[in-house]
C-alpha positions as CSV (number, residue, x, y, z in Angstrom):
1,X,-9.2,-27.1,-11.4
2,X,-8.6,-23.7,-9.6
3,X,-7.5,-20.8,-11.8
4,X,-5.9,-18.4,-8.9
5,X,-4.9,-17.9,-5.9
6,X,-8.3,-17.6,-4.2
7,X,-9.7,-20.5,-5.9
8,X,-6.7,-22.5,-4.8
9,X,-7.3,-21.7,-1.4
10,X,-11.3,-22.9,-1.3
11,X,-10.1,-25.7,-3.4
12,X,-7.8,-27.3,-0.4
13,X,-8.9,-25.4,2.9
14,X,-7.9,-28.1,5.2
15,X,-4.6,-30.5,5.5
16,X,-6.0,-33.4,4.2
17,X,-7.4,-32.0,1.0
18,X,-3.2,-31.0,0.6
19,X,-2.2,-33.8,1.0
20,X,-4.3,-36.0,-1.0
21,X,-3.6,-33.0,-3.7
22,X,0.0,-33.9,-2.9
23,X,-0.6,-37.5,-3.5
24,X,-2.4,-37.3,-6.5
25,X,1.0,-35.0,-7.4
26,X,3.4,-37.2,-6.3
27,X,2.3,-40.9,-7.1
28,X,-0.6,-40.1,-9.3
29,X,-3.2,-41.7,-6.5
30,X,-0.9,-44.7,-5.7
31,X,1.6,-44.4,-2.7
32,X,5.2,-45.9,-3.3
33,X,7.3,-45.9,-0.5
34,X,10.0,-43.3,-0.6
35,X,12.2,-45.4,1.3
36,X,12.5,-48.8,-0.6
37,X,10.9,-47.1,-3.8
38,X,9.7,-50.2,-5.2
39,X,6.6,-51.4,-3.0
40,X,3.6,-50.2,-3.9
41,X,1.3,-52.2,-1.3
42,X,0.7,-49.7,1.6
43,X,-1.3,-49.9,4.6
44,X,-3.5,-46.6,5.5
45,X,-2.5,-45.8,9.1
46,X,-3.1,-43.0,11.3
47,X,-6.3,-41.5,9.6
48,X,-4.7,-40.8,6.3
49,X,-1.7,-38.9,8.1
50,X,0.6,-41.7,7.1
51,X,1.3,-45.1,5.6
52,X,3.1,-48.5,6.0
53,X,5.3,-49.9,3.6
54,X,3.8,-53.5,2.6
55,X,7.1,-55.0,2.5
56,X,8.7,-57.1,4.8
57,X,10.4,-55.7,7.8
58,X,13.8,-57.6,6.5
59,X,13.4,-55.2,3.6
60,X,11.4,-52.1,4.4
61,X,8.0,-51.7,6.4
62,X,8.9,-47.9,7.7
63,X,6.0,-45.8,7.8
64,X,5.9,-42.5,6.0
65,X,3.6,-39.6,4.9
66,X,3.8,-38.1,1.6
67,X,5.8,-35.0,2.5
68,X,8.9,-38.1,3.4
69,X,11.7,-37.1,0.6
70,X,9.7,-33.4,-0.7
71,X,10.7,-29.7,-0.1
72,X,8.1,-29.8,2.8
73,X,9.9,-33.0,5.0
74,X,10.3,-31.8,8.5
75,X,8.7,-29.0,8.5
76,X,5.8,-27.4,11.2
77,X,4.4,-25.3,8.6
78,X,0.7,-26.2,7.5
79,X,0.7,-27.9,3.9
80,X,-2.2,-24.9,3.4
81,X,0.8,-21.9,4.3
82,X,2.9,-24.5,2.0
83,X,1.1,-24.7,-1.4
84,X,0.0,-20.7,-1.1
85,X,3.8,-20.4,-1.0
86,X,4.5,-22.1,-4.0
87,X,1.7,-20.5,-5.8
88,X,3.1,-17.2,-5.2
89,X,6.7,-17.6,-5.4
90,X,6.0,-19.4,-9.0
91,X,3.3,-17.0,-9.6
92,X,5.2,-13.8,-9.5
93,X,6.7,-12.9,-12.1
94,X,9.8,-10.9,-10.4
95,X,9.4,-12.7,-7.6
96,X,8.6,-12.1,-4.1
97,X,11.0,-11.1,-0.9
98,X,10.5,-13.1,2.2
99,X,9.7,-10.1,3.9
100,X,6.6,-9.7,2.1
101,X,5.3,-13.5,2.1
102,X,6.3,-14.0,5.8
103,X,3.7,-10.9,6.2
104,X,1.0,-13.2,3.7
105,X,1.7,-16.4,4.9
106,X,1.6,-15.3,9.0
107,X,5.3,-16.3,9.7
108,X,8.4,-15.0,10.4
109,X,11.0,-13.5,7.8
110,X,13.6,-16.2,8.4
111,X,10.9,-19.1,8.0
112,X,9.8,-17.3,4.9
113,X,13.1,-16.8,3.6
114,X,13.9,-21.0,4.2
115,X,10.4,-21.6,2.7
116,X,11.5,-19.4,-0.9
117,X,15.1,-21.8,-0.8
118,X,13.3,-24.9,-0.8
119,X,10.5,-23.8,-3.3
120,X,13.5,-22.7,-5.5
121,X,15.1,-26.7,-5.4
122,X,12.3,-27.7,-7.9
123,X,12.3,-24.5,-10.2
124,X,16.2,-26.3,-10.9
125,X,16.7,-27.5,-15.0
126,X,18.8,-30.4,-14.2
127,X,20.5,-31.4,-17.1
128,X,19.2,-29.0,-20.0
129,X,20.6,-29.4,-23.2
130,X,20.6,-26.2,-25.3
131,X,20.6,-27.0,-29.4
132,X,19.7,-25.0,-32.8
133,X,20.4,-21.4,-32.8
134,X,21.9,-20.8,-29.4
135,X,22.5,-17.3,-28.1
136,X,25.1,-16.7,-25.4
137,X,26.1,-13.6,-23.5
138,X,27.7,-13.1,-20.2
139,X,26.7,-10.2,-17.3
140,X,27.6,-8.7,-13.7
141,X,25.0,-8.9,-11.1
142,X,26.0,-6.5,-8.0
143,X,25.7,-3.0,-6.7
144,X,28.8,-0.5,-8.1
145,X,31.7,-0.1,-6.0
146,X,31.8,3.6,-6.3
147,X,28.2,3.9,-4.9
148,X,29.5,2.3,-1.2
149,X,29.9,3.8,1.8
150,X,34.0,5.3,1.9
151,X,34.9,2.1,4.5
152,X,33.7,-0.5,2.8
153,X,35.6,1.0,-0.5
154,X,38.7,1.6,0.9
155,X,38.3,-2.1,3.1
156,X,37.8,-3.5,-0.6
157,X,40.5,-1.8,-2.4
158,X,43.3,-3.0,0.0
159,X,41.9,-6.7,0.1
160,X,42.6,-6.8,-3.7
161,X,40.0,-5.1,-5.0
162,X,38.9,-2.7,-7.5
163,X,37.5,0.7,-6.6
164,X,35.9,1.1,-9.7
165,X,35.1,-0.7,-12.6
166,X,32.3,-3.1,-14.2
167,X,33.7,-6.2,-12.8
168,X,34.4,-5.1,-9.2
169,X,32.6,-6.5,-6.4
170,X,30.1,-8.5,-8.6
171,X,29.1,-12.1,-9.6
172,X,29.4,-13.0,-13.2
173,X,26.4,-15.2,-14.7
174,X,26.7,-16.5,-17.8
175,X,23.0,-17.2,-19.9
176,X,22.4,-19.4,-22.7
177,X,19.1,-18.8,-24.6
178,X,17.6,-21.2,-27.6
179,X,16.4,-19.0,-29.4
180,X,12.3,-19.5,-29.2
181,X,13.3,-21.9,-26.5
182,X,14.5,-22.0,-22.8
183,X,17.2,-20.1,-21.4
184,X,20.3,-21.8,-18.8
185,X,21.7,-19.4,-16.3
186,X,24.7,-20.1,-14.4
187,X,27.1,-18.7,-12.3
188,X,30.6,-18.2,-13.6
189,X,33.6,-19.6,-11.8
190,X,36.8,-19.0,-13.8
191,X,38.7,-21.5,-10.8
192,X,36.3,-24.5,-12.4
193,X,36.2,-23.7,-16.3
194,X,36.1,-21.8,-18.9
195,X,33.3,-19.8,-20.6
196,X,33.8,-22.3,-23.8
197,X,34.1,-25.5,-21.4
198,X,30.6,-24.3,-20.0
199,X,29.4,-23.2,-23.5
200,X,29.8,-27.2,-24.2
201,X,28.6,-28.5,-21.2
202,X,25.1,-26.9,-21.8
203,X,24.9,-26.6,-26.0
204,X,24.8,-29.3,-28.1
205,X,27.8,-29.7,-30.9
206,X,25.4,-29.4,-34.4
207,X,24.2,-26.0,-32.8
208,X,25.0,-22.5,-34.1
209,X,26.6,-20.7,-31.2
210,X,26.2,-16.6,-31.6
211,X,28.1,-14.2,-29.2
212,X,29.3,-11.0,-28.6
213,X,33.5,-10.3,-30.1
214,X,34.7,-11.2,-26.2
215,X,38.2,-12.9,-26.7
216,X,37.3,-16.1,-24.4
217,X,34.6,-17.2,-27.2
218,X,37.5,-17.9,-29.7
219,X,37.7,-21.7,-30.9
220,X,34.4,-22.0,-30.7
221,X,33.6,-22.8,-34.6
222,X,35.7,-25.8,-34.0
223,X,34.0,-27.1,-31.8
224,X,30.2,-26.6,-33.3
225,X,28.0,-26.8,-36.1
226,X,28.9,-22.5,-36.6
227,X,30.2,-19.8,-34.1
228,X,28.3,-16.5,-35.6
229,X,29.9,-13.1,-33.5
230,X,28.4,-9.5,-33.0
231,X,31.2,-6.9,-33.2
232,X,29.1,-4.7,-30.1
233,X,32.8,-2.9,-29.9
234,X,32.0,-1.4,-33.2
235,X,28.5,-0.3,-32.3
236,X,27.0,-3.7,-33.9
237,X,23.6,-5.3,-32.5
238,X,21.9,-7.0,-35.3
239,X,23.7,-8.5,-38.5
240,X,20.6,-10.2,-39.8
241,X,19.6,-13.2,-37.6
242,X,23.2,-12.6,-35.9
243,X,22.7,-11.3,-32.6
244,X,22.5,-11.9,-28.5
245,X,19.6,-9.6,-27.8
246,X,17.1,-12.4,-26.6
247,X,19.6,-13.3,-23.9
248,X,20.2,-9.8,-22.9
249,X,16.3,-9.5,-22.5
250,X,16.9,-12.4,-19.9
251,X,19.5,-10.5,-18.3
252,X,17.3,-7.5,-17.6
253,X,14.6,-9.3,-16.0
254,X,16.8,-10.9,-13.8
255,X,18.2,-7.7,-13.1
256,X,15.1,-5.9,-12.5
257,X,14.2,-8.9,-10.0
258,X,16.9,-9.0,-7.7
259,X,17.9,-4.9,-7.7
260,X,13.5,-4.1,-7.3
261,X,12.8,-7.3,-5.6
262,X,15.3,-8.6,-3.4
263,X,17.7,-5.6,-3.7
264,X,20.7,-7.9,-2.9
265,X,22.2,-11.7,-3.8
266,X,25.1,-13.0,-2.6
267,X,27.2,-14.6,-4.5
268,X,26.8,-17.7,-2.1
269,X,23.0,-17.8,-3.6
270,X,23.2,-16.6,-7.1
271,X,22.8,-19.7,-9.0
272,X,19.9,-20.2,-7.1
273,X,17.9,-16.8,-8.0
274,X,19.3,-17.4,-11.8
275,X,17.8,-21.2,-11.0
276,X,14.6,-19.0,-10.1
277,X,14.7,-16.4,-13.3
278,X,15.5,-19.1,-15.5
279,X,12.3,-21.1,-14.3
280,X,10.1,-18.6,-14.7
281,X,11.6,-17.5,-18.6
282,X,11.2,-21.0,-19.7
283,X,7.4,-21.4,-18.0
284,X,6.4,-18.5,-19.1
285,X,3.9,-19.0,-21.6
286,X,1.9,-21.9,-19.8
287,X,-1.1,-20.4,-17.0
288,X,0.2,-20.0,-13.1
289,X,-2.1,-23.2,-12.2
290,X,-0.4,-25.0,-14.6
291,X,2.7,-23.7,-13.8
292,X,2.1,-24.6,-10.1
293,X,1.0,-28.0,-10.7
294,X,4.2,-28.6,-13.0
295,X,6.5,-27.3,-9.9
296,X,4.8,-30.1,-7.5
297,X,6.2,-32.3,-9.7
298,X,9.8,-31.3,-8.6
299,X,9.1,-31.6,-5.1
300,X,10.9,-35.2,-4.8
301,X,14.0,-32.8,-4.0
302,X,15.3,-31.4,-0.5
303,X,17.9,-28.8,1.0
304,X,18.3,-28.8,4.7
305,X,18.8,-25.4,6.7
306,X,21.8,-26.5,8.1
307,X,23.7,-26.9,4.7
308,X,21.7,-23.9,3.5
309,X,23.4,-21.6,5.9
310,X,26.6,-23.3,5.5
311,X,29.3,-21.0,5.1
312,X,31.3,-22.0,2.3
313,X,34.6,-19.9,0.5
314,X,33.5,-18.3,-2.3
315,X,35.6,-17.4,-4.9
316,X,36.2,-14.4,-7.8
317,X,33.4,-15.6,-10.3
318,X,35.2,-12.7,-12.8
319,X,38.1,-14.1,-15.0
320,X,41.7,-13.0,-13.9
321,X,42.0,-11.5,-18.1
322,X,39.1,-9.2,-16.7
323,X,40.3,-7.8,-13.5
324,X,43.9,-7.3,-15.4
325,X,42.8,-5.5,-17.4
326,X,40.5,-3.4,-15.4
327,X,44.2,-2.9,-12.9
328,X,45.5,-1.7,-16.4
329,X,43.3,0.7,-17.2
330,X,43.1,2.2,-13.4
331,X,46.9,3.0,-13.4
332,X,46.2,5.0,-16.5
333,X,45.2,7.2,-14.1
């Protein structure tokens, strides 16, 4: 078993030591057909390359290679640029910019940048389920207003915006941390729900539920186990066992990552660097071969560039209380 990066790559120097790597990953040895999923009895065909589903034509027999159905389905890129990807990108503990592994790897910034996307569909927790003591906090990813060029202020200002302020021109991301446990990150979008309809999508209802005095966490003691608050507008940060500073360590290493890393994410993409961040919290005491082997295991999962790139509407992820009162406190002055 390799322990690094260099021992990875004498490990599997050619294509078919990847992919029988990727087979002993994917079907523990055993090729099922992606296709039919249930037949098991394949035919070896083209050297290795590919196989033959043993079932009848009437119900299957199409021939596939183990990439069929994985981040790595249609693409030109070596399985040997592939797997140093995901070592890196999983490896990295802040991350890495597709500038910087397009120069590694030997290809272009825009493959690179496709490459990090798809790697980033396995780091996904689909369906976590947060219980115990469970901290939750909410933050503001996004360069300052005031810090942008005079154009693009005053361009912002009469579209609606706010010239100043916390909340202008940002994403909000809500995390959830158990504490001595994983962490959930998602994007907020007050058009969908609530912070306390999220807060119950992710916790489970026996579990003590801390947060900071924030108006939108009322009601929660009704409807779990105990809803524990730190008063941080009177200067209050730890009552005890009573506070959200766990999650707020979360928050500044997702912070540090995209403003010293990728120095910008749109809001289009934020759920999937929080996706990334949140990956990377919750695997972070297990070794970067084991971490690397345990992302293979996510590979049965695929994005396309075409719905990648797709330009989709994205909408205020702050809460309409919040930019109120942020318009309230402007005309003050």
């Amino acid at each position: 078993m390799f322990k690094n990066l260099h021992e990875l790559l004498l490990s599997m120097p050619t294509e078919k030591a990847c992919r029988d790597y990727l087979i002993t990953q994917r079907w523990d040895g055993c090729p099922v057909c992606p296709y039919c999923g249930f037949s098991d009895k394949t035919y070896v065909i083209e050297s290795g390359k590919r196989f033959k589903c043993g079932a009848s034509q009437d119900v299957c027999g199409k021939k596939y290679s183990v990439t069929v159905g994985t981040i790595f389905e249609s693409s030109r890129i070596p399985l040997t640029k592939w797997l140093s990807a995901v070592y890196v990108v999983t490896a990295h503990k802040k991350g890495i910019s597709s500038h910087q592994l397009g120069r590694d790897l030997g290809v272009t910034q825009r493959t690179a940048w496709f490459m990090i996307h798809r790697i980033r569909e396995m780091m996904k927790n689909v369906g976590v389920q947060l219980e115990g003591i469970v901290e939750v906090d909410e933050t503001y990813v996004g360069g300052k207003m005031k810090n942008k060029h005079k154009k693009v202020r005053e361009q912002y200002k009469k579209e609606g915006g706010y010239e100043s302020g916390h909340a202008g021109n940002k994403t909000g991301v809500m995390g959830l941390l158990q504490r001595h446990g994983e962490v959930k990150a998602v994007v907020i979008d007050s058009q969908k729900q609530t912070l306390k309809e999220m807060v119950n999508q992710y916790v489970t209802r026996p579990s003590i539920v801390m947060t900071d005095s924030l108006m939108a966490y009322r009601g929660l003691d009704k409807m779990f186990g105990a809803h524990e608050i730190i008063r941080h507008d009177k200067d209050e940060f730890v009552n005890g066992d009573i506070h959200t500073n766990s999650v707020e360590g979360f928050f500044s290493t997702l912070k540090r990552g995209i403003y010293g890393i990728y120095h910008q994410a749109s809001p289009k993409h934020m759920q999937r660097y929080c996706d990334e961040f949140a990956y990377r919290y919750n695997t972070r005491k297990i070794k970067d071969a084991d971490r690397f082997a345990l992302s293979l295991k996510n590979m049965e999962r695929r994005i396309d560039y075409k719905t990648l790139t797709k330009k989709v509407e994205v909408l205020p992820s702050v809460p309409k209380w919040v930019l109120d009162k942020e318009a309230k406190r402007i005309n003050k002055f």
